[in-house]
C-alpha positions in Angstrom: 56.3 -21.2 -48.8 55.0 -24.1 -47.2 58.2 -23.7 -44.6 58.4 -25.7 -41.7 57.0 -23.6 -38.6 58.5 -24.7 -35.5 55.7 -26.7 -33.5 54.7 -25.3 -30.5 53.9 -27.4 -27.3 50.2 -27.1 -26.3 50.2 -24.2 -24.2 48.7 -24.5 -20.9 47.0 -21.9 -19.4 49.1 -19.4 -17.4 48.3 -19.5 -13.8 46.3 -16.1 -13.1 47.4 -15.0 -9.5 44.6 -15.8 -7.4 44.6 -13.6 -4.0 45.1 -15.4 -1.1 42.3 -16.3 0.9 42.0 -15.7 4.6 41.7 -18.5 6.7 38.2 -19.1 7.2 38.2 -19.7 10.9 39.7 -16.4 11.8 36.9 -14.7 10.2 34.1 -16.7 11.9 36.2 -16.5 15.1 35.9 -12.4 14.4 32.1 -12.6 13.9 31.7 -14.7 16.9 33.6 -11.9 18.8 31.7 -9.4 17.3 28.8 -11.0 18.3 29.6 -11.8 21.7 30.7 -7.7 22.2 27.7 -6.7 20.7 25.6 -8.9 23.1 27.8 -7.9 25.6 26.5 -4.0 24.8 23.4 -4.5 24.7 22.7 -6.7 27.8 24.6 -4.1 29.6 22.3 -1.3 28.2 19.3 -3.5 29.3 20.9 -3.8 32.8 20.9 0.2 33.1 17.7 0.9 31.7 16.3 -1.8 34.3 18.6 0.2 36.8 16.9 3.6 36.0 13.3 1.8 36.1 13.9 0.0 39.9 15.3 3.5 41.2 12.0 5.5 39.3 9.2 2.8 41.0 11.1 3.0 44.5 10.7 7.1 44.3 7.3 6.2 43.5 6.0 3.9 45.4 6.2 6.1 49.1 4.8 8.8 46.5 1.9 6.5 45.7 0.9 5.4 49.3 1.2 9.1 50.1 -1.3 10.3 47.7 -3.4 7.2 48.3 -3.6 7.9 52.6 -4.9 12.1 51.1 -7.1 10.7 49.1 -8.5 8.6 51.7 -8.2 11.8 53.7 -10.7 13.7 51.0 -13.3 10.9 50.5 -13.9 11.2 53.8 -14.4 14.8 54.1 -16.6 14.5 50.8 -19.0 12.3 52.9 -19.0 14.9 55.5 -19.8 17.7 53.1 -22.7 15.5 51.3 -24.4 14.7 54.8 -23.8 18.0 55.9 -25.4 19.4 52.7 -28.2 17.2 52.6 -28.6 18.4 56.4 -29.0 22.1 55.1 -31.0 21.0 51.8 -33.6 19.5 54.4 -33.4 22.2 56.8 -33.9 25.1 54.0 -36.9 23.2 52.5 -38.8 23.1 56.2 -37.7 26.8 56.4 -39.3 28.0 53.3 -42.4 26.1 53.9 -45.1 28.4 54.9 -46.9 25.9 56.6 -44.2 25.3 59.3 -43.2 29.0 59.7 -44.9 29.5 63.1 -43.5 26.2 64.6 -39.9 27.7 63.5 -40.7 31.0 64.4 -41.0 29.6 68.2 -38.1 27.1 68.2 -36.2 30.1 67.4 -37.0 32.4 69.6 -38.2 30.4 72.5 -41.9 32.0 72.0 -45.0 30.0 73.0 -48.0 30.7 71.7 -50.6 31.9 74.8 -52.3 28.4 74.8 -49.1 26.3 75.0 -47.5 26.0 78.6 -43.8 25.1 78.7 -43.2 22.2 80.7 -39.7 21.7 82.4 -38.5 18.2 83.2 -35.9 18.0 85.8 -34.4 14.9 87.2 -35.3 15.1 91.4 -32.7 12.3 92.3 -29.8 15.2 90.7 -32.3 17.7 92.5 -32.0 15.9 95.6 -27.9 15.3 95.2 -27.5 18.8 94.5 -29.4 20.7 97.2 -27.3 18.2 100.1 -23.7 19.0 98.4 -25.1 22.9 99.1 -26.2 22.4 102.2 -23.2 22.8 104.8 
């Protein structure tokens, strides 16, 4: 039983069927266009936004100066108030002093006390002017 076998060859290894590969430079040439889209996108996005901002400050700006000149407008008037309130601040304090209520009392109404004389001061060169422009 020791028959002959047939000898076999060394068998070398069946080629497994590899898949093809893609050629390397189309796919970076794809990235590179992906890339250059994408860039593309987004600096256009930028350029819009940037758009929209420009257009908002030049709506704003005439706003700003506007609101700036009224503002002026009111600080103004608030100085005017505060003097003119100070004004009456002073003016009610000498009126509710007791002390000073006669003195107002005759400012007022144009009363003298029978001890004070009113004097009247009259210009005589207006005087003068006045009585020859009458005379015909």
């Amino acid at each position: 039983m020791n028959a002959f076998q047939p000898s076999q060859f060394p068998q070398q290894p069946t080629p497994q069927p590899r898949p093809v590969p893609r050629p390397k430079r189309h796919l970076r040439q794809r990235s590179y266009r992906v890339m250059a889209i994408e860039a593309t996108v987004k600096i256009g996005a930028n350029i819009a936004i940037s758009a929209a901002a420009a257009a908002a400050l030049m709506q704003l700006v005439p706003h700003h100066f506007s609101q700036q000149t009224k503002l002026r407008e009111v600080r103004v008037e608030v100085k005017q108030m505060e003097k003119r309130v100070s004004d009456l601040q002073a003016q009610l304090s000498r009126n509710l002093d007791s002390s000073q209520a006669n003195s107002i009392r005759q400012q007022q109404g144009f009363r003298f006390a029978p001890n004070q004389i009113p004097i009247v001061l009259t210009n005589e060169e207006q005087v003068d002017t006045e009585a020859s422009e009458s005379l015909p």
